[in-house]
DRENDO-1510 file (C-alpha; in Angstrom, 1 decimal, always signed):
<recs>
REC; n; res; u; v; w
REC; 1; UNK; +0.0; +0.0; +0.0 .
REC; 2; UNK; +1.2; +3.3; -0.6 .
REC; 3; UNK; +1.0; +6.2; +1.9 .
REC; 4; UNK; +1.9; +10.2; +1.3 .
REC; 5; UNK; +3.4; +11.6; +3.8 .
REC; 6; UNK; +3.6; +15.8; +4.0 .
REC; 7; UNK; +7.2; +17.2; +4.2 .
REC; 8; UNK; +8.9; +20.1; +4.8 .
REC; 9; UNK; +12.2; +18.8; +2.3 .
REC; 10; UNK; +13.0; +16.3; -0.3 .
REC; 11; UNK; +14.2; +13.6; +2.0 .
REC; 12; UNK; +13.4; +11.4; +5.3 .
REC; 13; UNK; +15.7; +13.9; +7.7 .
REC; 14; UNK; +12.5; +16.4; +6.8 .
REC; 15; UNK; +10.2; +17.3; +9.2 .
REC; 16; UNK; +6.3; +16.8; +8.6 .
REC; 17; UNK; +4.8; +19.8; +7.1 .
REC; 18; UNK; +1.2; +20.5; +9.1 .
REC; 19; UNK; -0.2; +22.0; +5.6 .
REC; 20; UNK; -1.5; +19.4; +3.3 .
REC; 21; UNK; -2.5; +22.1; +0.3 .
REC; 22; UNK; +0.8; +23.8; +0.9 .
REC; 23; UNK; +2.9; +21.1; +1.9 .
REC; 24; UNK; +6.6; +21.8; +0.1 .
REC; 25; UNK; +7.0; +17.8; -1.0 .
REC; 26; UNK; +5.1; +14.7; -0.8 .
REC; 27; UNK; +6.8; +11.8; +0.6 .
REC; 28; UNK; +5.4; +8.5; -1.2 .
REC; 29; UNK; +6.0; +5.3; +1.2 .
REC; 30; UNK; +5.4; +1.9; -0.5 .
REC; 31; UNK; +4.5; +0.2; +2.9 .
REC; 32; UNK; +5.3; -3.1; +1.8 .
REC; 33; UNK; +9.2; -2.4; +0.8 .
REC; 34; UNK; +9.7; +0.6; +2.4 .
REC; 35; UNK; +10.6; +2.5; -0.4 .
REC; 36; UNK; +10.4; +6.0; +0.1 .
REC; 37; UNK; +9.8; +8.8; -3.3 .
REC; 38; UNK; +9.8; +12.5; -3.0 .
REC; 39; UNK; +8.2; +14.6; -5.5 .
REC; 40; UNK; +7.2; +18.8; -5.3 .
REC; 41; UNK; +4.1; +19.9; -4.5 .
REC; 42; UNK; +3.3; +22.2; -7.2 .
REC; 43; UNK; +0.2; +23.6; -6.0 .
REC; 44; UNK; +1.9; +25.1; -2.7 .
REC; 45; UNK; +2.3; +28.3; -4.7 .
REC; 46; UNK; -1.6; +28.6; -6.6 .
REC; 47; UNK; -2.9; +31.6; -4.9 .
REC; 48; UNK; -6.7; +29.3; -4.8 .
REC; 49; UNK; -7.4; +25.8; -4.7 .
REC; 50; UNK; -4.3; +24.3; -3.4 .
REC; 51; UNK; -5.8; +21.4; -1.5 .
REC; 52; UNK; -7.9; +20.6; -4.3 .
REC; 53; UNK; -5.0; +20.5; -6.2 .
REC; 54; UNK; -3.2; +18.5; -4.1 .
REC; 55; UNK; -5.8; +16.3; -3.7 .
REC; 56; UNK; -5.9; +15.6; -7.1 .
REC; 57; UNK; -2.0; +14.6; -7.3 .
REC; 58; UNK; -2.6; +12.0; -4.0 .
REC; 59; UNK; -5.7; +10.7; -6.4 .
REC; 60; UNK; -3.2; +10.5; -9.3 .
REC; 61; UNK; -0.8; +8.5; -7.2 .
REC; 62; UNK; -2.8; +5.6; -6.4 .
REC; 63; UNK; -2.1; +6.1; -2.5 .
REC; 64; UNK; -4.3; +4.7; +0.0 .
REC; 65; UNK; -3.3; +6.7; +3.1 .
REC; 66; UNK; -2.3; +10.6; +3.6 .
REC; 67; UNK; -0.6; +11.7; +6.8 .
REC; 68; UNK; -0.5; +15.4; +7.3 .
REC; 69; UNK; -1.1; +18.1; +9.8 .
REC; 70; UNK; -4.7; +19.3; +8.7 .
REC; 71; UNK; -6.6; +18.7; +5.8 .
REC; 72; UNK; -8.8; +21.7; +4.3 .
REC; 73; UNK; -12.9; +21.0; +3.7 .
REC; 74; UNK; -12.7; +20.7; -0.4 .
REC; 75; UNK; -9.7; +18.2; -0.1 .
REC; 76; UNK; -11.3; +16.2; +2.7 .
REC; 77; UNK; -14.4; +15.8; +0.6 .
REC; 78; UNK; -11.6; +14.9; -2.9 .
REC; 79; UNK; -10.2; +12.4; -0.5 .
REC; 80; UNK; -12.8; +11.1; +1.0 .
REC; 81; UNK; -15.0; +10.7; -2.5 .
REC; 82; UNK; -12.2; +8.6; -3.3 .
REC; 83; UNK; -11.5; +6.4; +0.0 .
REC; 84; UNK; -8.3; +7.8; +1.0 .
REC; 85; UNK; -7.5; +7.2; +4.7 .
REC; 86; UNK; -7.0; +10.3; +6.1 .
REC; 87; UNK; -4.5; +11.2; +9.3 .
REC; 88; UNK; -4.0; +14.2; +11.2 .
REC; 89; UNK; -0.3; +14.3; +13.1 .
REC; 90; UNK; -0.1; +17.3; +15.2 .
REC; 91; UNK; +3.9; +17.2; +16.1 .
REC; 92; UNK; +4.8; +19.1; +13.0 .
REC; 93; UNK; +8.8; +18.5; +14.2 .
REC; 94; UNK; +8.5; +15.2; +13.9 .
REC; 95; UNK; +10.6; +13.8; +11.4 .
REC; 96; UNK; +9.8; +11.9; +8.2 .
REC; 97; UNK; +11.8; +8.7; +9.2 .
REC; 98; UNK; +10.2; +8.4; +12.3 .
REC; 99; UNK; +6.7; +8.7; +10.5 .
REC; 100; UNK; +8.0; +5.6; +8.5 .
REC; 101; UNK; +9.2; +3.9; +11.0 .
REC; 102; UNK; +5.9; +4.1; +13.4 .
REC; 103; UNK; +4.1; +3.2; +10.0 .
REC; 104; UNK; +6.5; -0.4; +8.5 .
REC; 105; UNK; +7.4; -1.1; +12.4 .
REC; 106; UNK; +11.5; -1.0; +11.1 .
</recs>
């Protein structure tokens, strides 16, 4: 299964970003191999929309779980429409390995 995880930076020594529409990068986790992908969040910059947006890149990812700080009405009702798991972390210092690491058990 994969899972996106909100980051502040392009790899795991990143710290969780607490905006999902304005998150800097998504960190994809392939659950099963551990196997960890990093790619921008391009709609962290539109000046409407953004967790539509990004709602629509976790849809395009084929993901089954988001972890982020908060989640805005229009992208909880994109992600929901769609069955993605939704989870709210509220230590945004917490860093990305440890998110992994609480979620593969490793």
């Amino acid at each position: 299964m994969k899972t996106i995880i909100t980051a502040n930076g392009s790899d795991v020594n990143a710290t969780l970003d607490p905006r999902f529409g304005r998150c800097e990068f998504f960190c994809i986790l392939d659950e099963e191999t551990g196997e960890t992908e990093f790619i921008e969040n391009k709609a962290k910059l539109q000046s409407s929309a953004a967790g539509t947006t990004a709602a629509e890149t976790v849809i395009e990812q084929g993901v089954k779980k988001v972890i982020s700080g908060d989640f805005g009405p229009k992208a909880k009702s994109l992600l929901d429409r769609f069955g993605i798991q939704m989870v709210i972390l509220k230590d945004e210092g917490q860093i990305i390995a440890n998110v992994i690491n609480s979620i593969t058990g490793k």
